[in-house]
Structure formats: C-alpha cells, structure tokens
N, C-alpha and C positions, 0 to 999 in steps of 0.2 A: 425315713429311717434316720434317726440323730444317733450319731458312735461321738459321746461326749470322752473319749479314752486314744490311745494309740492305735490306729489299726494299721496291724502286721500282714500281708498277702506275704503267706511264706512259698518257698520255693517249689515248684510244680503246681501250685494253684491258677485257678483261673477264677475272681473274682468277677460275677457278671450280675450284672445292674440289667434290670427291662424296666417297666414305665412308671420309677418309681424316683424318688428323688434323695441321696444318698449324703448328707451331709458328715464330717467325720472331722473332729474334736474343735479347739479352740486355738488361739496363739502361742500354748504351751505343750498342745500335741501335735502328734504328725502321722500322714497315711507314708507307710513305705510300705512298697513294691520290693523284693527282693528277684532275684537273676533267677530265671527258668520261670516263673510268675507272671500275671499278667491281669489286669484288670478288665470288662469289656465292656461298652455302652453297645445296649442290643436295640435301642426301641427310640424312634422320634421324641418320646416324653423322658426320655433317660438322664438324668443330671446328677452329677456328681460334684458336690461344696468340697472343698478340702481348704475350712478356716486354717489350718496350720500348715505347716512346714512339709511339701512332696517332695517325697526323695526316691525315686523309682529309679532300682537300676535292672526293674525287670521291663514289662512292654504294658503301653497304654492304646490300647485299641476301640476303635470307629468303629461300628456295623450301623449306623442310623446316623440322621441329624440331631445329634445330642451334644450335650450341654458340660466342658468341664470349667469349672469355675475354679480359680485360684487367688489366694486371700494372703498367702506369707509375703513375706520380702525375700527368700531364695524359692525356687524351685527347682529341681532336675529330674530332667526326664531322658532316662537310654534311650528307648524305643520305644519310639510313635507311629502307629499304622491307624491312618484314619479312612485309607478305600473312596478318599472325595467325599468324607463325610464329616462333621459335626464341627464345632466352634468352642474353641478356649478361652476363656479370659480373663486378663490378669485385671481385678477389679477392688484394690486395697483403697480405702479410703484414708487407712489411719498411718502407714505407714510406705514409703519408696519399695517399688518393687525392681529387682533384676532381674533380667529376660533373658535364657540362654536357649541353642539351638538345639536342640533334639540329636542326641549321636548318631543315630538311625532314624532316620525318615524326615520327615517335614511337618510342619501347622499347615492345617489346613484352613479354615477361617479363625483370626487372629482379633482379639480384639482389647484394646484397652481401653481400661474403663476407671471413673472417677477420681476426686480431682487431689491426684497424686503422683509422681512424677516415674515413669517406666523406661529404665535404661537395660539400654542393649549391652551385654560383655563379648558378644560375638555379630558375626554376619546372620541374620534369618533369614529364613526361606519359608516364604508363606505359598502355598497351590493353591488358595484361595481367596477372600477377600479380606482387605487389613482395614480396622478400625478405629478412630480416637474418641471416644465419647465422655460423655458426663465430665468435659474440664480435666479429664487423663491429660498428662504430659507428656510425649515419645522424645527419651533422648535416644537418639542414634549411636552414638557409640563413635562416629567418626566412621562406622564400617560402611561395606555395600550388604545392600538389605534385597532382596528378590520378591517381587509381589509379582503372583500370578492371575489374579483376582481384580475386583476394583480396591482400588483408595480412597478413602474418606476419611482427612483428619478435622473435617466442619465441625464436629463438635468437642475437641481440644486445642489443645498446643501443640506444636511439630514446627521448632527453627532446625533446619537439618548441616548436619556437620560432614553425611558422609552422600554417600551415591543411593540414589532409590532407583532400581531397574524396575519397568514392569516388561515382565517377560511369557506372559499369555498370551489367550487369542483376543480376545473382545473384552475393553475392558473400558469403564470410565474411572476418572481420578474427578475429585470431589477437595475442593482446599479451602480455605477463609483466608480473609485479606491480609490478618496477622500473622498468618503462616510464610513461611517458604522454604523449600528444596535447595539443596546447596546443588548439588550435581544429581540432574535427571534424565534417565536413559528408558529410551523404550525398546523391547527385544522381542523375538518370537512373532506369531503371525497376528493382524487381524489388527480391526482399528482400536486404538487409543483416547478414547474421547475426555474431551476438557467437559465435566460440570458446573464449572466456576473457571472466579479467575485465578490465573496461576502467576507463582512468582520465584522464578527459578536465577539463584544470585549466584551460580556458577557457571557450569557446560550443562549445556541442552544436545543431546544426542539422538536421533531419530536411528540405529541403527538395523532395523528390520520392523515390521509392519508400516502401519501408517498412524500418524498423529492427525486428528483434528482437533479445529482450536473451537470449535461449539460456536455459541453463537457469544463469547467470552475473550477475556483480552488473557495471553497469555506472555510475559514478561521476561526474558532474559538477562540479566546484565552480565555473564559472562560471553565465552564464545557459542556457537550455535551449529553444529556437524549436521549436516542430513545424508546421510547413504544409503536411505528409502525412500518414505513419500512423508511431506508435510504438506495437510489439505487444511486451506483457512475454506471453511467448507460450509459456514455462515454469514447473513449479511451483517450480522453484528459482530463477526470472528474477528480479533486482532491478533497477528503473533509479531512481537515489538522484540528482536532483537537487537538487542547494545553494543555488544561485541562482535568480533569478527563473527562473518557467516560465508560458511562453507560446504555447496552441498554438491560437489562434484559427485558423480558417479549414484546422484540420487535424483529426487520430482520434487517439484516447488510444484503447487498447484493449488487452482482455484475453483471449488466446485460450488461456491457462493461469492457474493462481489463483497466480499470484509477488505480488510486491511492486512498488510503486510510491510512493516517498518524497519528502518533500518538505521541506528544510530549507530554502527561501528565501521571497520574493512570489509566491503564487498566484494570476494574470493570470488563464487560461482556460484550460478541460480541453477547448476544441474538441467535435469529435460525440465521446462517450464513451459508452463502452461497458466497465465493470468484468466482468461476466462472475462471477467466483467469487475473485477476488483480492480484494487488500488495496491499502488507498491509507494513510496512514500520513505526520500531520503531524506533523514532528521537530524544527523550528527552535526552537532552543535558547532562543530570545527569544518575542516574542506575534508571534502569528501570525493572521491571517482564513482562515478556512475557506469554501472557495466550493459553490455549488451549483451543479452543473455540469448540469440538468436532468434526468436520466435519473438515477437510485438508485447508490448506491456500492454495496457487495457488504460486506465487513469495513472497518469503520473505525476508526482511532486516532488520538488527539491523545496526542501526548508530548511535553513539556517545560515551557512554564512557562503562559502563558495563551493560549489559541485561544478565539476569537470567532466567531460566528455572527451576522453583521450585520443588523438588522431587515430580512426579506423575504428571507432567507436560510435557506429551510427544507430542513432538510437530509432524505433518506429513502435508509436503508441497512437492504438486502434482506436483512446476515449480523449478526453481531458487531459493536458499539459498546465501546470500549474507551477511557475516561480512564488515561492512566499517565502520572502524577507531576504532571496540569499544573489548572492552574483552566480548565474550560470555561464560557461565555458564551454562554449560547444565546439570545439576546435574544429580542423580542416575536415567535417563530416559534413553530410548531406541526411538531416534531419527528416523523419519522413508523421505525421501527424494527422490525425483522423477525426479528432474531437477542435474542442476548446482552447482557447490559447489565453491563460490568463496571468498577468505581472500583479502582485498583492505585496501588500506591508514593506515600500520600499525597495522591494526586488531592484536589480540591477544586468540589463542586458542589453551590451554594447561592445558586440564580438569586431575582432578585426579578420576573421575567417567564417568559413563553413555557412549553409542552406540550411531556411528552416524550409519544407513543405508540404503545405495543405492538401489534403489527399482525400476529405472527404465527401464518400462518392451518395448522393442524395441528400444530404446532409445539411445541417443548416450551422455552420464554424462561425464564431463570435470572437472577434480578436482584440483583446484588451490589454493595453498598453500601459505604461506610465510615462508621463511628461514631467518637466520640471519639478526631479526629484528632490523633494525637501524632506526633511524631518526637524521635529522643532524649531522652524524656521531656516535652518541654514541649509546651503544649495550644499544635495550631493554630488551632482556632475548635470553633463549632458542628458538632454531627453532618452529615453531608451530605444535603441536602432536595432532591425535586420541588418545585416551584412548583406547575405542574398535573400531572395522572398521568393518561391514558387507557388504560384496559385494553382492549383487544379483540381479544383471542388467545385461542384455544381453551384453552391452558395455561400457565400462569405459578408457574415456583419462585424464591420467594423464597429464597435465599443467605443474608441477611442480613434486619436489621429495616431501613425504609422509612420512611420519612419524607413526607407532603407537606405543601407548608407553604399551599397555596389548596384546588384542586378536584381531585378525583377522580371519573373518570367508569369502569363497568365495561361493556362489551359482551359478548355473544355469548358467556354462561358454556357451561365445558364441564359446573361442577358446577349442578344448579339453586337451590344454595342458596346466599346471601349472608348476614352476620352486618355488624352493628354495634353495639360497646361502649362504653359512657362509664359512667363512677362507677364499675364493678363489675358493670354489668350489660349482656347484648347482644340485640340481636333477632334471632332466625333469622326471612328468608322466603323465600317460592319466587318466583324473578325467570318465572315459565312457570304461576304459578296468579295469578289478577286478584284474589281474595279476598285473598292476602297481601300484593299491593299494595296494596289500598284499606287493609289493613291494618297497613300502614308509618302511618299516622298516628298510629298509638298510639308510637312509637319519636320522635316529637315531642311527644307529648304526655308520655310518662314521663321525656324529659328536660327537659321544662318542669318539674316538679318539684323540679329544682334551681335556685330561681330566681335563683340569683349566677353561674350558669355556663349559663343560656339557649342552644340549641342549632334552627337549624332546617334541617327538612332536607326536598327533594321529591326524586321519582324519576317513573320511567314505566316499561312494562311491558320495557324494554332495558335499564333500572337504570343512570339516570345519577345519580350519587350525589355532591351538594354540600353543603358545609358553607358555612357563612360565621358573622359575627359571633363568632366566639369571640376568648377573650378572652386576656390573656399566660398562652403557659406552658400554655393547656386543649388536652386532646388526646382525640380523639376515633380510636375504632380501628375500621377497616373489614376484614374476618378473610373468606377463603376455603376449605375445605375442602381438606387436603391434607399440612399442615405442620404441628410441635410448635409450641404454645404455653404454656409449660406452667404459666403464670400465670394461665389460663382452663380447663384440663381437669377440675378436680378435683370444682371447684362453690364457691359454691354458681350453681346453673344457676332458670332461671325458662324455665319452659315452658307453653305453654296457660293464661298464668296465674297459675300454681302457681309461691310462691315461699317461702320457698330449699327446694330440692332440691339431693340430692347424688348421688352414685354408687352410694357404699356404707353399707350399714347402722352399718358403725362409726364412719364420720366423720361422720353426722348425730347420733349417740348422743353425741357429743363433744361435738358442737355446742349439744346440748341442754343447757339448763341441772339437768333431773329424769335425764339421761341415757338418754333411750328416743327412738321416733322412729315414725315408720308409713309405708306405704309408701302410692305411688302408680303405677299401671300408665296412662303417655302413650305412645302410639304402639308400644303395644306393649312397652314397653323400665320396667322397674322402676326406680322413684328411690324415697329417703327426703326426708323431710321430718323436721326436729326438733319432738317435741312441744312444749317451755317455751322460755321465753328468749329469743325471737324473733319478729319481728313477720311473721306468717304470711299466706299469700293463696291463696285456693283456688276461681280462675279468674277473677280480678280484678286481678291484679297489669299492671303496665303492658306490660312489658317481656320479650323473650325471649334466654334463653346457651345457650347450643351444648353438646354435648357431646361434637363429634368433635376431634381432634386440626387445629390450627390454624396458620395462618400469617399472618404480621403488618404490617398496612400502617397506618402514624398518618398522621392525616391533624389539619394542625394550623397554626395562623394567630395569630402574634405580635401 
C-alpha cells in the first residue's frame, strides 16, 4: 500500500497494518500519529516505510517481528511499545538523520543504516540488538547509550564520544578495527562476549556480569575497573590494558591460556585465578609487579624496569620470562615452576631476595645472559642469582649461572652432587650418610688454599652455602646431566687418587718420563702419571667427576 499524501491517524484511532507493507508519502509528507491514536504492526511480514517526516505524539506499537523503517532527518515518537518485538531503522541515504529517545518506552532492535551519518540528541535505550550497517555513521552524542541486546557496528562507522553500557543477559559485541568506544561498561547478568577485536580509548568497566575476550584482543588505553568477572576465556583471547587496572572486590580469570597485559598501575588482580594463561607486564616505563595471592601461570616483564616490592613474593606455576627489562625482585623469596628465561638484553643482578625452582616432575631450562652487550658496547656484568634454590626433580641449564650468595639443592633426581674450586671437585651421594659426613674433607681440601678460604656445610637434603669468599673467587656447584667441557678430561681425583685421567695417552703426556699406570675405582679404569707430578694414592683431599656436566658458579664479590 503506497499513501503518496499526508497520512493523519487522528485521535482515538488505531491504525493496524498485518502482512502487508505500508509505505506513506515522500520528503515532503509526513505520517503523524496524534495523542489517544496509535499505529499497530500485527504480523512478522508487517512493515511500515515512512519516506517523510514521523511525528507521533500518539503510540507506535509491536505485536510481531515487524519492520519500521524511517527515511526523514527528524523523527519523534511519544510512545513506543514494542512487547520484545520488531526492529526500527533509521536508513536515510540522502540526507543526516537525528535519533531521539522514545518518551515512553524503549527501541527495541535499533538499527542504522546507510551511508549517512545518525546522531544521537539524547541518551538511547535499546532492550534489544543495536546495528551499524551499510556505511551508517553512529555519532553518539557524547551521551550514555544502553544496549540490551548484541552490538554490531562491523558494518559502519562508530568513534564514540560518550559511554556504551550493555546492560542484558547474554550478549556479544561485534566491532571493526576502525572503530572504537570511548567509555565501555558492561551491566546486568550473563556473559559479554567479544566477536572481534575491540578498542576501548577510555574506562573499560566490568561492573556486573562477566566479559569475555573471545578468542580476540581487546584493547584499553584508558583505566580498566572490574567489580565482576573478566574471563580471557580463549587461547587466542588478549585483554591489553594501558591504564590503570583495578579489580578489587571483583575475578580476573582464565578459562583459556590467552593473554592478559598490562601497560599501566597495577591496583588489584581481585580473586584471581590464571588457569594456564599468561599475564605479561608491558609498560614501557618501571613498573610494580603485584602478588595477587594465588600463583600466575606464565609470566613476563617486558620493557624497562619491574619491581617486586619487599613482601611481594611472587609464585608462577609456568614460564618466567625477563624480555629487555631489569627485574627487582627485592628482599622476597621467589617461588617458580616452569622456565626461567633472560631475552633481548634483560638485566638480572639483584643484591637481595631467592629465586626457586619448584618444579615437581618437571623438566626447568634455565637461560641466562652473559656478557651483556648491545651494539657492541658492554652493559654490565654477566646476569647473577643472589640466592638460587633448587628443588625440582630436574633442572637444564641453557646457559652458565651465576649466584652471587647461597645456593641451596633439594630433592636430586641424580644422587650425585659435584663441587669445584682450583681445579679440583668433590663427588658425593646426597642419599649415603658416609658421604655426607664425608663433605668435610671438601672444606678441608679447600682450606689448603689459604688466601682463598672456602666454608661450606650441608645436611642429608644438600643445602649447599658458600660465604666469605673473596673478589672475583668462584666456586662451581655441577650436576650430572650437561657438557662441561673444562672438567671432563681430567685431571679427576677419586677415592683419593690424584691426578687421574681417562685415557692412557693423556696421562703419558702428562707424565714427565711419559708412561703412566692404571688404577681400577669403581669399577671404571683411570691412569695416573708416573713423574712430574705430585701424586696421591688414597689421601688426596678432594673428589672430580667424570661424567659430563652442567654448570652453576656460585660466587660473592
């Protein structure tokens, strides 16, 4: 039905449309609705064009999923009763439309459409799903806008100036890269889902349900409130906030191992729960690393210096990760489960606080940096532990290691422990009492050097301290497992028995007459040089290993 004229709904009418499609004049007429009147859409096929100018100040009523379409640049509508039903939309091609709120009632699904710019004169309140299509514009108005519904401005334009609440149950939000939200709040119950990525360049608000971030990076560069639940709840989910993040009295959590960033003040992680994710500090400048109670999962400090505040002890169940920044683990007792890895320059050379190894079956890879340079020029010294606690079934060294105080070893998977100084080391069994009692002789043989004095105790767990040494003295504590190949060859002291070697040609070398003899320990044949050497034959102090090693200095300026 085309009304090519004005069409008047006068008062006391009820103009009702069923499954027919209702077009009414052009840019120079208009449908008005007068007070006590009322228009009705009855039927799913029900649509109502109104090319010109609506001016209802009687009631526009919903009974089906039907269709009103509007085409002017004003419209006003008194009262809107839609019943959870039907869709508006303001779809002008030729000319800027403004958007006002319904005196009485609400939009129920909202949609704008083509490529023409729809500004807001007031706050809207949509109960159901809000749209940008076909290259529409949504100026906001600077207001707060209410979507009960999903969002999707994927097929327009939406830079927002004012606050977007969604404030339903179950809802997802749909954005494009070009887009973004000035200030975004989620309200009401029921999850929030990201369908894209998002990019929110004011406050990000979790204040009742739950947000998750999809499997999608969701962006912040303002501050970031949580006082419900925010679930990075993908393994491809990032939520990247810039600014301060504050989510006391709310849930951080991880129902996927994604990402969770952090470039600004670190406030409060709320009840958290990482799960198998990454948390990952970025801020470009120094940053505090907080302890949120309950263990991080993978962790990383990226960029220049992060702190770890006395009684800030931090414990992460995966992966520790320095990249590019100086870490500060102050007077804490670090507790770590994964991987320990120094990248791009990092810099860790605490004069306080334990890091330790704690993981139980596990196989921990500890990768260090030495002789930091970049573009040539020396940063400092090699990268040191302070203190180092070993108590992991298994531990690969990457790199050489450094401590510069105490090193403690627990719960070996191998039984045997090695400690070197001068050239020579001690093998014993941290699981026989005899070679405990027998670690005094590994103070006593370095009492022998008496300008570099060394003392050391242990117990039947092998807790292994050095002190008093002196600049520059480094004492090596070696595990069974890794090359070292400045300790393999020999000469080795066993039972005693010293120098032993491997093979009969490099003790013949050794020898000043060039001959040598052997000796059958443990089964396993060494030479011994006849001349030239000051020999020991089950008196010597000290015991070296012969297996292939891996290398940990332990050493105090």
């Amino acid at each position: 039905i085309n009304i090519d004229k004005d069409l008047h709904v006068r008062n006391k009418t009820n103009f009702q449309i069923g499954a027919v499609t209702v077009t009414v004049g052009n840019l120079f007429r208009f449908l008005e609705i007068e007070s006590n009147a009322s228009v009705t859409l009855n039927d799913n096929n029900s649509v109502l064009n109104v090319d010109s100018k609506l001016n209802s100040s009687g009631a526009i009523i919903f009974n089906a999923e039907a269709n009103l379409n509007l085409t002017g640049s004003t419209n006003a509508i008194e009262t809107l009763t839609t019943n959870n039903f039907g869709t508006i939309t303001y779809k002008s091609s030729a000319q800027p439309q403004t958007i006002s709120q319904p005196t009485s009632g609400n939009f129920n699904n909202l949609i704008f459409d083509q490529n023409q710019t729809k500004t807001a004169s007031e706050s809207l309140v949509v109960d159901g799903d809000f749209t940008i299509s076909n290259s529409a514009t949504f100026a906001d108005g600077g207001f707060n806008h209410n979507i009960a519904g999903d969002w999707n401005d994927a097929g327009g334009t939406f830079v927002g100036t004012g606050t977007i609440i969604l404030d339903g149950d179950a809802q997802n939000i749909n954005s494009t890269v070009a887009n973004s939200f000035l200030n975004f709040e989620t309200q009401g119950s029921g999850d929030k889902i990201a369908q894209s990525n998002l990019n929110v360049t004011g406050t990000f608000t979790v204040t009742s349900g739950t947000f998750k971030t999809g499997a999608f990076e969701t962006e912040v560069t303002g501050n970031t409130v949580v006082s419900s639940t925010l679930d990075i709840d993908d393994a491809n989910g990032i939520f990247d906030a810039n600014g301060e993040f504050d989510a006391n009295g709310g849930n951080v959590t991880f129902t996927g191992n994604g990402n969770l960033e952090f470039g600004g003040i670190v406030t409060d992680l709320g009840t958290f729960n990482c799960g198998t994710g990454t948390v990952k500090y970025d801020l470009a400048g120094a940053q505090n690393i907080i302890d949120p109670g309950v263990p991080y999962y993978n962790l990383s400090l990226i960029g220049v210096t992060k702190t770890a505040a006395d009684g800030t002890a931090l414990d992460v169940d995966g992966d520790f990760v320095l990249d590019g920044c100086t870490f500060n683990p102050g007077n804490n007792d670090h507790n770590l489960a994964g991987n320990w890895t120094e990248t791009n320059s990092a810099i860790f050379d605490p004069s306080e606080g334990t890091i330790t190894f704690s993981g139980a079956n596990s196989n921990e890879i500890i990768t260090t940096l030495t002789n930091l340079t970049t573009s040539g020029a020396t940063l400092g010294d090699d990268n040191s532990f302070y203190r180092l606690v070993i108590d992991a079934n298994d531990i690969t060294t990457a790199s050489e290691i450094e401590v510069d105080n105490e090193t403690t070893i627990n719960n070996l998977n191998s039984n045997y422990i090695y400690v070197a100084f001068a050239g020579t080391t001690t093998r014993f069994n941290a699981r026989d009492a005899a070679d405990v009692a027998a670690f005094n002789t590994v103070k006593a043989g370095l009492d022998a050097y008496p300008t570099n004095r060394k003392n050391f105790r242990t117990s039947m767990r092998q807790a292994i301290v050095t002190s008093g040494l002196t600049a520059h003295q480094k004492v090596y504590l070696l595990t069974e497992g890794s090359d070292e190949g400045a300790l393999e060859s020999g000469p080795f002291a066993l039972r005693g028995y010293y120098p032993l070697f491997d093979t009969e040609a490099v003790a013949d070398d050794v020898s000043t007459n060039g001959q040598s003899h052997e000796h059958d320990i443990d089964g396993v044949t060494y030479y011994m040089p006849d001349a030239g050497q000051t020999i020991y034959h089950g008196n010597y102090a000290v015991e070296t290993p012969t297996q292939d090693l891996s290398l940990i200095h332990i050493s105090e300026p």
